[in-house]
LUMMAR-176603 format. One line per 4 residues: their letters; for each residue x, y, z of C-alpha. Coordinates in Angstrom, 3 decimals. Layout:
<rs>
A> X,Y,Z | ...
</rs>
This chain:
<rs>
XXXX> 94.739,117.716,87.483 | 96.996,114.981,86.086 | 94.760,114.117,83.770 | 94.086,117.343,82.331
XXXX> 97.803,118.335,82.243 | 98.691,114.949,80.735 | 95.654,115.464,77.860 | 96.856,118.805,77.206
XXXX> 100.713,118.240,76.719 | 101.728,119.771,79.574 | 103.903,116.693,80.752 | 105.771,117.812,83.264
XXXX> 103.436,119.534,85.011 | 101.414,116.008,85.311 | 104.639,114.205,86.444 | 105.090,117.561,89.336
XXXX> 101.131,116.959,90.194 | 101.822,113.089,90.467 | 104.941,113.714,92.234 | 103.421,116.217,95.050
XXXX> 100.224,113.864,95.175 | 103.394,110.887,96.461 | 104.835,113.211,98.662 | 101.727,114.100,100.674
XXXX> 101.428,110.545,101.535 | 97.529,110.980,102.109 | 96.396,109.932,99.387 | 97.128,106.948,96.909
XXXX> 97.392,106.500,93.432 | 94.161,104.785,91.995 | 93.836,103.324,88.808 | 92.744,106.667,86.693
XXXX> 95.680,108.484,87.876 | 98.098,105.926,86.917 | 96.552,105.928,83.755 | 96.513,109.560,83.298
XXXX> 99.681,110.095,84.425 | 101.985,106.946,82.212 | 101.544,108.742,78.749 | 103.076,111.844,80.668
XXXX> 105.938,109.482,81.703 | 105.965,108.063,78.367 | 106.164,111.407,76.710 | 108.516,113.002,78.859
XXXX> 110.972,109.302,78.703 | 110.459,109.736,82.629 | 112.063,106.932,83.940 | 109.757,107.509,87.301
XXXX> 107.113,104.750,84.474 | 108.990,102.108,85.654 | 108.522,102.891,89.284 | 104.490,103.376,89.010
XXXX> 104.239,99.788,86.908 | 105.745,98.304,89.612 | 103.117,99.873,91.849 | 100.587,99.328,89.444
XXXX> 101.154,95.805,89.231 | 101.549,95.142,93.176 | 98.057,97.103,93.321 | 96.172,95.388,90.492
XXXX> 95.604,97.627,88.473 | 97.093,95.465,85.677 | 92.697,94.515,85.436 | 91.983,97.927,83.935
XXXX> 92.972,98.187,80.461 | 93.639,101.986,80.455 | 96.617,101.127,82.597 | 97.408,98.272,80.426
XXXX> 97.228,100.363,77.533 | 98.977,103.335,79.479 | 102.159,100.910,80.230 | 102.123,99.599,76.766
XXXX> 102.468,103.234,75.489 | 105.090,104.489,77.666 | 107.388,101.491,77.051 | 107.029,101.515,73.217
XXXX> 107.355,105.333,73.114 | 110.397,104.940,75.484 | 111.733,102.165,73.113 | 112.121,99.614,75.887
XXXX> 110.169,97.030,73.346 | 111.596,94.006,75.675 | 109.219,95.316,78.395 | 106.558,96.312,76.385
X> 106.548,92.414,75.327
</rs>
C-alpha cells in the first residue's frame, strides 16, 4: 500500500499507511517500505524522514541502495544538502 500510494503521488496517504503500520506495533518496517515510503516524506517535506533514517540506519538498511537512494532523495528535495552529504 505504501508503495503504491507513494508511486502514484498520493503522499500523504503513504505517510497515513506508514504511520498506522507504526502504530499497530505488530509489524516492522523492512527495507522496501522504508524505501517506498522516503520519496513520500521527501515529497511531502515530512520531517517524520529524519525519524525513519535514524531507524533505517540502526536497522541496516543503509546495505540496500533503494534506501540509500530513497534518503538521498528526500534530503536533496527537502534542501537539507548538509545531510544529504
Amino acid at each position: 500500500m505504501i508503495c503504491v500510494c507513494s508511486q502514484n503521488g498520493k503522499y500523504a496517504d503513504a505517510l497515513t499507511v506508514y504511520k498506522e503500520m507504526e502504530k499497530a506495533g505488530g509489524v516492522k518496517p523492512n527495507k522496501v517500505k522504508i524505501a517506498s515510503v522516503l520519496p513520500a516524506c521527501a515529497n511531502l517535506g515530512a520531517p517524520k524522514g529524519e525519524k525513519i533514517e535514524v531507524y533505517a540506519r540502526a536497522n541496516g538498511y543503509f546495505k540496500n541502495m533503494f534506501v540509500c537512494n530513497a534518503v538521498l532523495e528526500m534530503y536533496t528535495k527537502c534542501v537539507r544538502i548538509d545531510r544529504a552529504k
